[in-house]
C-alpha positions as CSV (number, residue, x, y, z in Angstrom):
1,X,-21.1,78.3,11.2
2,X,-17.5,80.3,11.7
3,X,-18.1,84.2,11.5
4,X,-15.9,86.7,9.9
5,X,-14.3,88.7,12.4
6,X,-13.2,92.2,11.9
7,X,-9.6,90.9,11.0
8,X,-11.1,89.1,8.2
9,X,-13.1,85.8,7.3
10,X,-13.1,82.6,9.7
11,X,-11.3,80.0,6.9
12,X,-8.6,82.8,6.2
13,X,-7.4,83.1,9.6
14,X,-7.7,79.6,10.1
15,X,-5.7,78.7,7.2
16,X,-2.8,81.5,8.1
17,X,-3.1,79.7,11.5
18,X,-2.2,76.0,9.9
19,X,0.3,78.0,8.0
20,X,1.9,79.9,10.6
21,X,2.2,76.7,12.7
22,X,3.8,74.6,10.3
23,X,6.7,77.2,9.5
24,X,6.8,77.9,13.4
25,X,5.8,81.6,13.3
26,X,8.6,81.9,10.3
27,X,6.4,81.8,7.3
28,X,8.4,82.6,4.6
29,X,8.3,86.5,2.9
30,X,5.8,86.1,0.3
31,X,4.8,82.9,1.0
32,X,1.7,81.1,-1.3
33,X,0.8,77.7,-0.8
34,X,1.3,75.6,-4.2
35,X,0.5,71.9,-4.7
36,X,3.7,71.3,-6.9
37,X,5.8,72.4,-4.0
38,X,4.3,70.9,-1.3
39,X,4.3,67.5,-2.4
40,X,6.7,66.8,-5.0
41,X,9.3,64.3,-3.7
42,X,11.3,65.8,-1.5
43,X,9.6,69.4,-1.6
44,X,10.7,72.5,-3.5
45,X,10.1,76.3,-3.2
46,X,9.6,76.8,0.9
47,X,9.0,72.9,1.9
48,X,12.5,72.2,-0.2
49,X,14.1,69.7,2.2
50,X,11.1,69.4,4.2
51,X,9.9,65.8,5.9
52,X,7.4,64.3,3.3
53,X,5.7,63.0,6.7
54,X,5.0,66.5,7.6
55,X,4.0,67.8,4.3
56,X,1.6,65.4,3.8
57,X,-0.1,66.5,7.3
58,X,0.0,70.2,6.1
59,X,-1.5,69.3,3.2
60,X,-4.7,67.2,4.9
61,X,-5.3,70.0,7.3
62,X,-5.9,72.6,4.4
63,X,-7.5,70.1,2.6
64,X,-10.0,69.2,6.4
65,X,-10.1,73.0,6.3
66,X,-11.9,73.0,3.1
67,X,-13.9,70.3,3.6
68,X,-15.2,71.2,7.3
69,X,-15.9,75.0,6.4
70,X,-17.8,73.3,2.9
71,X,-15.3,75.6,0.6
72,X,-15.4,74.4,-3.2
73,X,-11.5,74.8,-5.4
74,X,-11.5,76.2,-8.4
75,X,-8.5,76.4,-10.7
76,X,-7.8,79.6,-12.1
77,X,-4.9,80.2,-14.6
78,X,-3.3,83.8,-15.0
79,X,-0.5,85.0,-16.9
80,X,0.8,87.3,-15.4
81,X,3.2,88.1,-17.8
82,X,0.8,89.7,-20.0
83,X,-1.4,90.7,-16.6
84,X,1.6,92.7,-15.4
85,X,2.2,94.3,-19.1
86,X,-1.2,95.5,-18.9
87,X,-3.1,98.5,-17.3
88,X,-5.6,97.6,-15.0
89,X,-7.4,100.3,-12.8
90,X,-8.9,97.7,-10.5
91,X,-7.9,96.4,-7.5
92,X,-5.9,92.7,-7.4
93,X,-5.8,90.0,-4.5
94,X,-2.7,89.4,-5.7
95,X,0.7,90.8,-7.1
96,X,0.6,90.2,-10.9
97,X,4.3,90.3,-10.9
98,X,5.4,87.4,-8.8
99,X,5.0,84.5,-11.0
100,X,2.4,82.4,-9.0
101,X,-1.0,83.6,-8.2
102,X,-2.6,83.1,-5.3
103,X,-5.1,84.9,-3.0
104,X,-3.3,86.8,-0.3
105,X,-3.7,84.9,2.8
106,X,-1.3,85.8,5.2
């Protein structure tokens, strides 16, 4: 069973590990990992341009990630339109004005 470390869980580092590899240490600013760009046709976002050979391979690592560590997905929509219009006192995992959500991972 992986441990958390004092950096932060196991399946978080590995996955900013797959990450970091892919984009060569270069991960984009701001980077979060959506489906839609990874693997539309000929990428979009940060994979625009990108080999569909090596996409696909990113996306099977994240996905043997999951499997191997026994993680369930969830989908989760959020406006965050109306998320950033609002005040909220609480802490976020993510930035509610950049238009995707996603957990912070890297």
């Amino acid at each position: 069973m992986p441990q958390t470390t004092q950096h932060g869980n196991a399946t978080q580092e590995s996955l900013t590990k797959i990450i970091t590899n892919y984009f060569a240490g270069a991960t984009p600013t701001r980077f979060e990992l959506h489906a839609e760009e990874l693997l539309s046709p000929t990428g979009s976002g940060p994979f625009a341009g990108h080999d569909r050979g090596r996409r696909n391979d990113l996306a099977k690592q994240v996905l043997k990630l999951l499997d191997d560590r026994s993680h369930d997905v969830h989908m989760l929509g959020i406006d965050k339109s109306k998320l950033a219009s609002q005040n909220c006192d609480g802490n976020l995992a993510f930035d509610p004005t950049f238009r995707f959500f996603s957990p912070t991972i890297i």
